[in-house]
C-alpha atoms as one frame of an Amber mdcrd trajectory, in Angstrom:
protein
  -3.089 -12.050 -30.039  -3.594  -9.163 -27.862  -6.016 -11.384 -25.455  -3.285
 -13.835 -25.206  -1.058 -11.077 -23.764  -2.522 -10.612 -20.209  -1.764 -14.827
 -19.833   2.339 -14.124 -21.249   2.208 -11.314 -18.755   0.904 -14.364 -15.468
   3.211 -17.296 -17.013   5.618 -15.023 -17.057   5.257 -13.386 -13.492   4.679
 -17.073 -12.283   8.013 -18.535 -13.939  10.261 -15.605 -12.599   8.632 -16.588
  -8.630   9.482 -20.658  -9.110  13.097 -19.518 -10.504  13.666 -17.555  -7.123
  12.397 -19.786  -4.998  13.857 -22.780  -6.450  17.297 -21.039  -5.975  16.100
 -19.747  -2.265  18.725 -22.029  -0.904  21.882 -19.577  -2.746  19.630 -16.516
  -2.184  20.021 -17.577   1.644  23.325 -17.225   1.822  23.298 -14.040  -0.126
  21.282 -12.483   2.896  24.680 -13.482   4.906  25.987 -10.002   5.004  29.535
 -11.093   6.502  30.222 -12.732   3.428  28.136 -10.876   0.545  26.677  -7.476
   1.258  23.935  -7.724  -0.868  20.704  -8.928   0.673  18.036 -10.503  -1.576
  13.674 -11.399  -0.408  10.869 -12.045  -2.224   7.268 -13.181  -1.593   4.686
 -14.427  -4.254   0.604 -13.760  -2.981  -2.449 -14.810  -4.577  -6.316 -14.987
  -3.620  -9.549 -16.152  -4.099 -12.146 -13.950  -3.677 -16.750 -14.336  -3.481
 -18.662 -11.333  -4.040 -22.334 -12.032  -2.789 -23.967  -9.547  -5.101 -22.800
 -11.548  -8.193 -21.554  -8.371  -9.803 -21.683  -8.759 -13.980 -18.122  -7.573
 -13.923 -16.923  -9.841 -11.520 -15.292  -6.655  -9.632 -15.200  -6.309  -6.383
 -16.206  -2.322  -5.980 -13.888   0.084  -3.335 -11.275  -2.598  -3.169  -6.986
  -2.269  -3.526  -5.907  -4.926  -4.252  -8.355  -7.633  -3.822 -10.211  -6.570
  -6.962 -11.156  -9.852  -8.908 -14.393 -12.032  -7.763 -15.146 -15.493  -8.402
 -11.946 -16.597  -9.707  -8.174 -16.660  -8.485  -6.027 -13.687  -9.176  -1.994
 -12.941  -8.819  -1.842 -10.182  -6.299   1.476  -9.440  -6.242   4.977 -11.379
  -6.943   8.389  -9.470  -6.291  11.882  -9.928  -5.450  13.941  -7.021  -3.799
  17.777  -6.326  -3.939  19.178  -4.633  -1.299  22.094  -2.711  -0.132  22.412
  -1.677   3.664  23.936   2.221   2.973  27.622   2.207   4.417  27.828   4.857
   3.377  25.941   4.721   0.316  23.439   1.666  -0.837  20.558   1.113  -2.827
  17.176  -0.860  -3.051  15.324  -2.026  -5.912  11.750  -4.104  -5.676  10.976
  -5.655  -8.425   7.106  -6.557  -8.721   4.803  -7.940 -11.338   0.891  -8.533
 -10.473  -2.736  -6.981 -10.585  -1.343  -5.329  -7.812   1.371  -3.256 -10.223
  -1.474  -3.137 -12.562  -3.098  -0.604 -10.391  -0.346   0.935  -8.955   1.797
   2.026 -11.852  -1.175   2.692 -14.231  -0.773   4.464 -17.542  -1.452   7.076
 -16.707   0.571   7.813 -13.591   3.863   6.357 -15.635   3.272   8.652 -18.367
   5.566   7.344 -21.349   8.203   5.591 -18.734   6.450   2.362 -19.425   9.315
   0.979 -18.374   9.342   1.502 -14.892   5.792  -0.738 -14.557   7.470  -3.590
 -12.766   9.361  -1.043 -10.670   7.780  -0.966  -7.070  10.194   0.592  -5.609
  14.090   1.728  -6.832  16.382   4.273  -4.665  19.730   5.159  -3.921  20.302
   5.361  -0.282  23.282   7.899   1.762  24.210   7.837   5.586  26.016  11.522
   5.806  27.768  11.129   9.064  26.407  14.369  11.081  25.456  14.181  14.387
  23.192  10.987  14.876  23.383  10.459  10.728  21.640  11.795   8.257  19.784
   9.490   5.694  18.853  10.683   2.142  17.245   8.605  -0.442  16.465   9.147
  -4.007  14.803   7.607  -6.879  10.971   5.808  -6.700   9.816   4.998  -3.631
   6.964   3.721  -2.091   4.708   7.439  -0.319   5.614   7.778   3.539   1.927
   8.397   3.699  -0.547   5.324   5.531  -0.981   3.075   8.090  -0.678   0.078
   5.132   1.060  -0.932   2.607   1.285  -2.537  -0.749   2.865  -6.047   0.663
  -0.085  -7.821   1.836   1.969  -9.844   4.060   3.138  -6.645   6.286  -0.620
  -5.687   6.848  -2.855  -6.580   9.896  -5.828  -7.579   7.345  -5.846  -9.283
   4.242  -7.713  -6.419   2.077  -6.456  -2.580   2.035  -8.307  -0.324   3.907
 -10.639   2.290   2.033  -8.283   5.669   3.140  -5.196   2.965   1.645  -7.829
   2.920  -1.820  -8.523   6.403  -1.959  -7.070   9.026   0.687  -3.483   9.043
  -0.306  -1.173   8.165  -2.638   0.739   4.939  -3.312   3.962   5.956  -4.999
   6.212   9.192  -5.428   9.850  10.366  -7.463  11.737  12.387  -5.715  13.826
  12.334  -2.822  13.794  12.329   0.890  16.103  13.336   4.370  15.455  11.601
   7.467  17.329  12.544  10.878  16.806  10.840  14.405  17.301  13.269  16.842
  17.275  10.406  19.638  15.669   6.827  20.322  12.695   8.285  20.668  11.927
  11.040  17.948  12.648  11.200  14.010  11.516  13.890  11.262  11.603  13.198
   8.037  11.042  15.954   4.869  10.649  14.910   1.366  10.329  16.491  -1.952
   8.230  14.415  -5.064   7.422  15.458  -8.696   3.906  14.835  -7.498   1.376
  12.163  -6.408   1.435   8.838  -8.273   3.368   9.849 -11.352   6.988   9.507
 -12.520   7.369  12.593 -15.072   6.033  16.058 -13.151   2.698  17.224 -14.725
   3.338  20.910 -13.948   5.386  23.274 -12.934   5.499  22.974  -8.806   6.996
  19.896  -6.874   5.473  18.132  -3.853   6.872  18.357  -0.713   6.179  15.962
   2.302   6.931  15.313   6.245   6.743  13.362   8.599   7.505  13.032  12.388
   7.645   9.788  14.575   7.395   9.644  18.554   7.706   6.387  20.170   8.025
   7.285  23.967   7.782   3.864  24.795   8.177   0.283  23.175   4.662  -0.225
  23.403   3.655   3.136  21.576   3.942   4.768  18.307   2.535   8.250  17.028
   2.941   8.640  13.307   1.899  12.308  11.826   2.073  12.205   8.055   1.780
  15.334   5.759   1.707  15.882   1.655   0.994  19.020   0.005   1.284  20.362
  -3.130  -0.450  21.093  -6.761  -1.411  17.244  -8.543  -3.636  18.296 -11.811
  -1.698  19.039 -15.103  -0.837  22.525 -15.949  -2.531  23.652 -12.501  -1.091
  25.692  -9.399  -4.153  24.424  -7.149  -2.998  22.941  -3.867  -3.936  19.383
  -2.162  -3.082  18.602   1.052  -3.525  15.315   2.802  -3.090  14.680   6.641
  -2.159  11.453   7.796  -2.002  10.324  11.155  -1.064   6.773  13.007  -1.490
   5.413  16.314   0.011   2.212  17.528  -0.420   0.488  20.494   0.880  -2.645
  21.744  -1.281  -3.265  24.503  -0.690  -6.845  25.126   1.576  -9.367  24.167
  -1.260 -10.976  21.887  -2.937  -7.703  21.439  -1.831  -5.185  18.457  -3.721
  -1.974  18.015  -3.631   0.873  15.602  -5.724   4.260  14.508  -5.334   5.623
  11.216  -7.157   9.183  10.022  -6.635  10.975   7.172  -7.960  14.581   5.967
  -7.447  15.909   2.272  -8.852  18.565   0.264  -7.983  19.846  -3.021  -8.693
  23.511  -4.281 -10.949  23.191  -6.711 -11.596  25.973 -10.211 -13.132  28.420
  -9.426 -13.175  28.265  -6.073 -14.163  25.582  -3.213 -12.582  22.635  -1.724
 -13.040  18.926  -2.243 -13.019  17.105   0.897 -12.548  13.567   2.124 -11.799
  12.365   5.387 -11.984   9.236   7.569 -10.858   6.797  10.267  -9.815   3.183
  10.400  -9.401   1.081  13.822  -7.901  -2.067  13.389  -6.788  -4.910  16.081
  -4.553  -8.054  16.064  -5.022 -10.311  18.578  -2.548 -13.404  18.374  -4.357
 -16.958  19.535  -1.208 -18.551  19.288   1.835 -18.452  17.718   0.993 -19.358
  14.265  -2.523 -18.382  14.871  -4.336 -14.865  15.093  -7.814 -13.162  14.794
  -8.214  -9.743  13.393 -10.831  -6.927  12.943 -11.219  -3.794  10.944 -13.559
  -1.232  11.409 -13.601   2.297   9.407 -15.476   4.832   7.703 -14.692   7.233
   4.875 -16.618  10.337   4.247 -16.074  11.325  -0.132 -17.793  14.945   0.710
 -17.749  15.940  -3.173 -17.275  12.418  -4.829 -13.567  13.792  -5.275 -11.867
  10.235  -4.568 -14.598   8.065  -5.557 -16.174   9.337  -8.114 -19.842   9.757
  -5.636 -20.667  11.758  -3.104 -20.585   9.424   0.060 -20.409   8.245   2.982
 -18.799   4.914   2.683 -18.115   2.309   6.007 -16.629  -1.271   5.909 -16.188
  -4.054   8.874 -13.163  -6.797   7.981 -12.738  -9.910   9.905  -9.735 -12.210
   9.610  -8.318 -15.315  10.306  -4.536 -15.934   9.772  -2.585 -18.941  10.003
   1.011 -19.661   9.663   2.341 -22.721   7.799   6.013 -22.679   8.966   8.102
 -19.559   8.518   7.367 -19.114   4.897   3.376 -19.105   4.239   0.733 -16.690
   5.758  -2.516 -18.316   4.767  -5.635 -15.647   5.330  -9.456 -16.099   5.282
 -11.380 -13.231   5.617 -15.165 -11.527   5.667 -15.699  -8.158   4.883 -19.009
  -5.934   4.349 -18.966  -2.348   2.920 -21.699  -0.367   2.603 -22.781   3.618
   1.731 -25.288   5.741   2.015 -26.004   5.672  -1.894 -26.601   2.769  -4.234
 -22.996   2.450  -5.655 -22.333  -0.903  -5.409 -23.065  -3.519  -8.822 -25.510
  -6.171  -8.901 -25.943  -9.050 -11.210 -27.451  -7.453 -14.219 -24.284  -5.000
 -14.249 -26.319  -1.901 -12.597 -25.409  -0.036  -9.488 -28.691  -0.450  -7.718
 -27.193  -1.812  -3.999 -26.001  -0.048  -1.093 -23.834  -2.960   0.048 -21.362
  -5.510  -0.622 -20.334  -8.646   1.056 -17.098 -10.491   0.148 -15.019 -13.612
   1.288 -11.495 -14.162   0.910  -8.825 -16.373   1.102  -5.525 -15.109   0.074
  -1.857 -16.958   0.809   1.500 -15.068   0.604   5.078 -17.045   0.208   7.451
 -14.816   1.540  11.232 -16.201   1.456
């Protein structure tokens, strides 16, 4: 019975997406917000996904979320409620997938079980002082990153390796965010910790971030999170995150994303990891675009990965857009360290690379 359970858990996932979308036409109007304020989207992606070293597990090694090889796999299938705050709203994602799998492991949810399908679910307040404050509460998705979770809303198909392993991909707490004009907003936050719902110890997490967009074309990001993440432990990690956007073109999209953490480690020393991504969109048409990734990821003490590395990748895409409603994706991608920590056939780690093809196709209504 309990191997039937993962296949309940798809049908089930599957069944809730065709019931949405078959009612899309009465969700539409919902999203009229003259004549119901409550605003209702959803998306449903999937993939396919060839691992050249034949791995014995069939996973594909340093990957979020395009784990699975040789077979198709439900990424991710939600549908969000939401609220515009006026003055007070809310938001609530619900989300079901491999992709929840990872995010909202056992670990992380403690024994709130319950809040698995839960990507996302806040309260949100406008306090009406000076330009308007905004304050949200509940589980949220971390302000850290230059990605996110909705493959959709990324350049490439497959996360980058500082989305897998440099920050965090979900908080509880709360946050206050205040635009002091067009150009500049600060944001602080305050979490129970990194990827966890209960608080494993006595100290909170506290966050910030500041965004400058002198021009249209131009956006500078700089993320922060600090604060103590192992059970029963005082020791302090700190992760900096920072974003650069650039709209160079009309067809051409550009963005830098670096991160730096370290962790205080017993007795004394510091973990370290650091790294870069460079990533570029240029649109062919306008249904049609090419895309590259390039980025490398320094693990200095194996803290994130589990081996001390150096780890680099190179993604190329293809997108194409079927109507308003479906992103198709193909994609190439080749990782590669400077250790042997990637699987071959026979199930052993003996390979220092790793090249994958993908084809992954989001609904998004």
């Amino acid at each position: 019975m309990n191997k039937l359970k993962p296949f309940f858990k798809t049908l089930y996932a599957i069944l809730v997406l065709f019931l949405l979308i078959f009612s899309s036409n009465i969700l539409a109007q919902a999203k009229d917000t003259t004549s119901n304020p409550l605003q209702i989207s959803g998306m449903f992606d999937m993939y396919f996904s060839k691992n050249f070293n034949n791995p014995d597990s069939h996973i594909n090694d340093y990957r979020n979320f395009d784990v699975y090889e040789n077979q198709f796999d439900i990424n991710l299938a939600k549908v969000t409620f939401q609220k515009a705050a006026s003055p007070v709203g809310f938001r609530v994602d619900l989300a079901f997938g491999h992709a929840m799998d990872l995010v909202n492991s056992d670990a992380s949810l403690g024994a709130g079980k319950s809040l698995r399908n839960l990507e996302q679910a806040y309260l949100t307040a406008v306090i009406p002082v000076g330009n308007g404050i905004t304050i949200d509460a509940g589980k949220m998705v971390t302000h850290m990153g230059g990605e996110v979770i909705e493959s959709a809303l990324n350049i490439n198909y497959s996360r980058s390796l500082l989305f897998a392993y440099a920050i965090p991909y979900f908080h509880l707490g709360a946050m206050a965010s205040y635009p002091f004009s067009n150009q500049f907003t600060a944001t602080v936050y305050i979490y129970n910790g990194w990827n966890n719902v209960v608080e494993n110890n006595k100290d909170k997490t506290l966050g910030a971030e500041i965004v400058w967009s002198p021009s249209s074309a131009f956006t500078f990001i700089q993320n922060w999170i600090g604060g103590p993440e192992e059970p029963n432990n005082t020791k302090k990690r700190h992760v900096f995150d920072t974003i650069l956007n650039y709209q160079a073109t009309d067809a051409l999209y550009v963005t830098l994303n670096a991160d730096y953490g370290q962790e205080a480690l017993d007795p004394s020393g510091y973990a370290i990891w650091k790294g870069a991504a460079l990533t570029g969109k240029y649109s062919l048409t306008i249904v049609s675009a090419l895309a590259a990734r390039g980025e490398y990821y320094y693990d200095q003490s194996g803290f994130t990965t589990g081996t001390a590395q150096a780890l680099k990748e190179i993604t190329l895409t293809y997108e194409y857009k079927f109507g308003s409603s479906l992103l198709t994706r193909l994609e190439f991608r080749r990782d590669w360290s400077d250790q042997n920590t990637f699987e071959d056939e026979t199930g052993a780690f003996t390979k220092n690379n790793q090249n994958t093809i993908l084809i992954g196709s989001i609904y998004t209504f």
